[in-house]
Residue, then its C-alpha position, 0 to 999 in steps of 0.5 A: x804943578x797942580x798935578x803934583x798938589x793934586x797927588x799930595x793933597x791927595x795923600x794927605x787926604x788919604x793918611x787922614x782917612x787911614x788915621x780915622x779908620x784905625x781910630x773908629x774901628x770900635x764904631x765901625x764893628x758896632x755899625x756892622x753888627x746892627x746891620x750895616x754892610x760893607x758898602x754902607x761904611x764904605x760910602x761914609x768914609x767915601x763921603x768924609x773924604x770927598x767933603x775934607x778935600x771939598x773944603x780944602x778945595x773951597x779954601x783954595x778957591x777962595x784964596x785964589x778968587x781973592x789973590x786975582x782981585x788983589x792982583x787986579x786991582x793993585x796990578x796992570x793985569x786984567x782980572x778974569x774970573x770963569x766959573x765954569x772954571x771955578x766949578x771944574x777945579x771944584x770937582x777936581x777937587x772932589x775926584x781927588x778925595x774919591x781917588x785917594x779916598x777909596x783904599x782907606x773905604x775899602x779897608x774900613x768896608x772889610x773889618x771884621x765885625x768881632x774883631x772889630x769890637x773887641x779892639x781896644 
């Protein structure tokens, strides 16, 4: 079950991140024409995908932290929290932003500048 939220949050992330590239193509072309190379716009759009899937992940942490101490104190079951654990899903969640995150990187990293600047 985690596997399949995984993959779509991990499309989500992605139809996100396709949207913000067509939409900064104009910011894009311009970065590139002052001297920005293609691994520096594709390291920004890397990063923007690894922080929306961060807070995704940090608002699902939270909710989950939150659902076991209602479980643990309304319920009879022991509550158990790792923070190894915690730290693990986090970087899961960062890995998924990176994964999915890199198509729409590399699109944006290969725009050509000119044409880049003359869309509307």
């Amino acid at each position: 079950m985690a596997t399949i939220s995984l993959i779509v949050g991990g499309i989500g992330i992605m139809n996100i991140m396709l949207v913000s590239v067509t939409e900064r193509i104009r910011e894009i072309g311009l970065r590139m024409a002052v001297g920005a190379g293609p691994r520096d716009i594709q390291r920004q759009f890397l990063a923007e995908a690894m922080l929306i899937s961060l807070i995704g992940g940090a608002i699902g942490i939270a909710l989950g932290i939150g659902g076991a101490l209602l479980v643990g104190k309304f319920g009879s079951l022991p509550l158990a929290l790792n923070a190894q654990v915690i730290a693990m899903v986090a970087g899961f969640s960062i890995a998924t932003g990176l994964l999915f995150g890199y198509y729409p990187a590399r699109k944006a990293s290969q725009l050509d500048p000119i044409k880049a600047l003359r869309q509307q």
